[in-house]
LUMLO-345120 format. One line per 8 residues: number of its first residue (from 1); their letters; for each residue x, y, z of N, C-alpha, C, CB. Coordinates in Angstrom, 3 decimals, padded with zeros to 6 digits. Glycine has a CB too. Layout:
! residues N
NUM> A> X:Y:Z:X:Y:Z:X:Y:Z:X:Y:Z  ...
END
This chain:
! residues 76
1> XXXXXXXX> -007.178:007.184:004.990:-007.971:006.199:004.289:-009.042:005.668:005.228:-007.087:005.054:003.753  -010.210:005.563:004.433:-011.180:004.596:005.183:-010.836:003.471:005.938:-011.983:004.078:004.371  -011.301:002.628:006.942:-010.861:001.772:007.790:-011.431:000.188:006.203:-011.877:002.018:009.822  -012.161:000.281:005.352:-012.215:-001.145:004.633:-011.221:-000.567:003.807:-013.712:-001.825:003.862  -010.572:000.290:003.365:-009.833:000.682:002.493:-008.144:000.033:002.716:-010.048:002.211:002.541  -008.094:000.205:003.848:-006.877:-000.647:004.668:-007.376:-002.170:004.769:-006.594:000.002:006.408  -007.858:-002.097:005.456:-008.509:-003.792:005.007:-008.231:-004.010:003.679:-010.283:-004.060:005.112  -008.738:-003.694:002.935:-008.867:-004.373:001.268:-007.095:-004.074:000.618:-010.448:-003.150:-000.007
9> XXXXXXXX> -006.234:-003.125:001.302:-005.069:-003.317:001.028:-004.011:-004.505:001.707:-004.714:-002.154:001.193  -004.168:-004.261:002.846:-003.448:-005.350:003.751:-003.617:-006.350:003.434:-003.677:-005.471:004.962  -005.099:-007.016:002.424:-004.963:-008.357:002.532:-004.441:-008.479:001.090:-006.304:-009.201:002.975  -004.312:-007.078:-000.054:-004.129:-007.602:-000.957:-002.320:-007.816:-000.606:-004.782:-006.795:-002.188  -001.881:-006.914:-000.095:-000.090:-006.957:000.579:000.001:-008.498:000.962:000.281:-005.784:002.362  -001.119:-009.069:002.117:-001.026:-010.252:002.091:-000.792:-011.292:001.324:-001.613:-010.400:002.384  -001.622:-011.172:000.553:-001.754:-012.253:-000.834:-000.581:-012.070:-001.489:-003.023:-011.967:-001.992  000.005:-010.800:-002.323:001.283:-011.427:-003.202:002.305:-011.510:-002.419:001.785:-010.630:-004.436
17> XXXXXXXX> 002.555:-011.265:-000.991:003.421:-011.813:-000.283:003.276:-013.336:-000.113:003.418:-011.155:000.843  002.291:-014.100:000.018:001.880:-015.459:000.568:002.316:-015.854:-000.768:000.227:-015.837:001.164  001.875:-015.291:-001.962:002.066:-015.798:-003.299:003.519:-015.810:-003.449:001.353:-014.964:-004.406  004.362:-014.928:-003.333:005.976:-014.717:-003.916:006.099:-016.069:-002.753:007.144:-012.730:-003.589  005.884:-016.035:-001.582:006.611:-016.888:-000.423:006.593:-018.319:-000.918:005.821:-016.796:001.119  005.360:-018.478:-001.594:005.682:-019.861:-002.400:006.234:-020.126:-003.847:004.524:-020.516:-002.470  006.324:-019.032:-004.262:007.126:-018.669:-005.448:009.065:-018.816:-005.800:006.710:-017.207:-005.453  009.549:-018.419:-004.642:010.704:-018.777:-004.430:011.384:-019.261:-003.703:011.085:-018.313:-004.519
25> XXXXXXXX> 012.224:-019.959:-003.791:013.116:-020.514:-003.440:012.860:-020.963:-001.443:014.316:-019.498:-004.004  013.214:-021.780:-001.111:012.969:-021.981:000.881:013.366:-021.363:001.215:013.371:-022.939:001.874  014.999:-021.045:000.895:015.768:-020.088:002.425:014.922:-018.887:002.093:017.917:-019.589:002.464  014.037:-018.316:001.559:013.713:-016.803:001.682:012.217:-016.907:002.329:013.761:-015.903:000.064  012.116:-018.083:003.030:010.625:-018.252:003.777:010.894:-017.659:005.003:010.011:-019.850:004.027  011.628:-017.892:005.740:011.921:-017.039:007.022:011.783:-015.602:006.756:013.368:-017.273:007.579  012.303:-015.393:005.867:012.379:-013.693:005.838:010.881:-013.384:005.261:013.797:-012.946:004.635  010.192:-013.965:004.688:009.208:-013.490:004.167:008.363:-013.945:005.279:008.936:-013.869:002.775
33> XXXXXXXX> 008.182:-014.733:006.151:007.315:-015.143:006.952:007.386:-013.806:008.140:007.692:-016.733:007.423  008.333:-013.371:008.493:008.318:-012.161:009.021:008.004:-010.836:008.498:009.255:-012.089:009.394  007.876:-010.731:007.295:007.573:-010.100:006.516:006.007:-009.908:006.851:008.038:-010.616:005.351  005.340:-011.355:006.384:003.569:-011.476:006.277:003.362:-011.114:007.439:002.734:-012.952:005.975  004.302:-011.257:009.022:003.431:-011.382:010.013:003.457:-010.191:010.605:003.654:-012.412:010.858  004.236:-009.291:010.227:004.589:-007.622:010.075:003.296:-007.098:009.820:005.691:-007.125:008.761  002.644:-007.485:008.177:002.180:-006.523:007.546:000.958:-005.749:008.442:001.792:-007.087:006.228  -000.001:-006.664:009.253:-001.077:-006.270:010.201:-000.626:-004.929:010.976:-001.369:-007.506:011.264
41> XXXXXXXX> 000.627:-005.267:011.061:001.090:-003.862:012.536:000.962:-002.641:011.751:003.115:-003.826:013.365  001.134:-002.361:010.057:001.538:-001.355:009.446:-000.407:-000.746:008.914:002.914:-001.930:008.102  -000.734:-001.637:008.988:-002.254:-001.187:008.648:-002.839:-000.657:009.542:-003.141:-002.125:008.289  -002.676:-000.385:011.206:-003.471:-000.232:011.990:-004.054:000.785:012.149:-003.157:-000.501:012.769  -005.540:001.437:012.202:-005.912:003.016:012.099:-005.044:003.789:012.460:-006.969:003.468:012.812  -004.607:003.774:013.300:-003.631:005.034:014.086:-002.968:005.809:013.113:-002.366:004.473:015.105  -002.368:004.544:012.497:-000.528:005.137:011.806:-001.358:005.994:010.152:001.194:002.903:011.103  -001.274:006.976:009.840:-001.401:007.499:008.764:-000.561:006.853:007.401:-001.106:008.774:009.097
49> XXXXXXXX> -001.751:006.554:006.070:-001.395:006.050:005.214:-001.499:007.743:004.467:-002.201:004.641:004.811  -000.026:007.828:004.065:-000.143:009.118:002.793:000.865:008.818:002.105:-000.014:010.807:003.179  000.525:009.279:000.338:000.915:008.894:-000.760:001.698:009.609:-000.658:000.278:008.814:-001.777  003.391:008.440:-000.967:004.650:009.102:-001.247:005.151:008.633:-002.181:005.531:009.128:-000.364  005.888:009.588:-003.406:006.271:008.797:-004.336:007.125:010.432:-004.492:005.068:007.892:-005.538  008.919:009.501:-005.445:009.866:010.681:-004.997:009.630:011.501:-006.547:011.812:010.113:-004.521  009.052:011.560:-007.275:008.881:012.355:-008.366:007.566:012.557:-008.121:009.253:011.836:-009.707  006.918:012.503:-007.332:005.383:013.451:-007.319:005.217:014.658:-007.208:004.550:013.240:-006.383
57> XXXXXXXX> 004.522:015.261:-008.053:005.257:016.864:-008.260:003.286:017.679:-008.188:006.575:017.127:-010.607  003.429:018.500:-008.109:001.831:019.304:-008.328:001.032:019.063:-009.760:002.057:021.121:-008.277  002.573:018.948:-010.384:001.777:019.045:-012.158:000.966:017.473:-012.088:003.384:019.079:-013.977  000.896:016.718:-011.205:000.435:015.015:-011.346:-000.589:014.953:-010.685:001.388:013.820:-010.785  -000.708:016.070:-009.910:-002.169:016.037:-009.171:-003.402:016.720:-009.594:-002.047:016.541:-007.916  -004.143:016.175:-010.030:-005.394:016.438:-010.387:-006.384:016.890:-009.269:-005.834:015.322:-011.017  -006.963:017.828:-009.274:-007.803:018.599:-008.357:-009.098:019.200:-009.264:-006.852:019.849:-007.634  -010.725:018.517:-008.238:-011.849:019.036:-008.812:-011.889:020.415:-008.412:-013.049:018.309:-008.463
65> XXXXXXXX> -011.956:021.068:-009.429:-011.889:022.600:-009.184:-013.211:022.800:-008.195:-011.991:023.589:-010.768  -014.424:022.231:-008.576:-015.802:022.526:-007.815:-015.290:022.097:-006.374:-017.301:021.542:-008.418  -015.087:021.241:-005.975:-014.632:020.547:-004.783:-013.245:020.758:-003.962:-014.644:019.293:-005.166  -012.350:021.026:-004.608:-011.038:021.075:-004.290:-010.145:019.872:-003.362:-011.025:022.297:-003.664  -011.296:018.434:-003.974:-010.710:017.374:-003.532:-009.095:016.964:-004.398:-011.892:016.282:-003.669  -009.071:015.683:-004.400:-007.921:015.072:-005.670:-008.750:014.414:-006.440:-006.606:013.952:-005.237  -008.769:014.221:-007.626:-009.826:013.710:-008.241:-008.958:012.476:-009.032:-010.689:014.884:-009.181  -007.392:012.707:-009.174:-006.420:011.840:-009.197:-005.254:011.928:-009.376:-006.589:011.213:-009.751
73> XXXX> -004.343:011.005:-009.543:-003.031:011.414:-009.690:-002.156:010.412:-010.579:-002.462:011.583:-008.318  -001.579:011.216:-011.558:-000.659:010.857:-012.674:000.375:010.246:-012.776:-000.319:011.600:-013.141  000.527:009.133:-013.066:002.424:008.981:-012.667:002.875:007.878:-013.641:002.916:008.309:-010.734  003.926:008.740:-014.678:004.001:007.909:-015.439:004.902:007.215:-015.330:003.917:008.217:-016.335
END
């Protein structure tokens, strides 16, 4: 992924984490506060972001035949 592409995820990871953290209950602020302060380490260029999902199969991937990019992917 692009380097704003991680950006624009991490902060959205941010947000409904910050959101649930005030959403429930106190005792689960500790755990979620380690949680939020985690999420930065998992975004960092280095570490490779690739799409895993355990029923993703070939038939879900869409490929531009001209290009032979992904043009998208299916999952119902």
């Amino acid at each position: 992924m692009q380097h704003r592409d991680r950006d624009k995820l991490k902060d959205e990871y941010l947000s409904d984490l910050k959101a649930l953290r005030q959403g429930l209950p106190e005792r689960f602020g500790p755990t979620l506060d380690t949680l939020i302060s985690k999420v930065p380490d998992i975004f960092v260029s280095s570490w490779p972001i690739v799409p895993h999902h355990i029923d993703l199969l070939e038939n879900n991937i869409h490929v531009d035949p001209q290009t032979g990019h992904i043009a998208g992917i299916c999952d119902w």
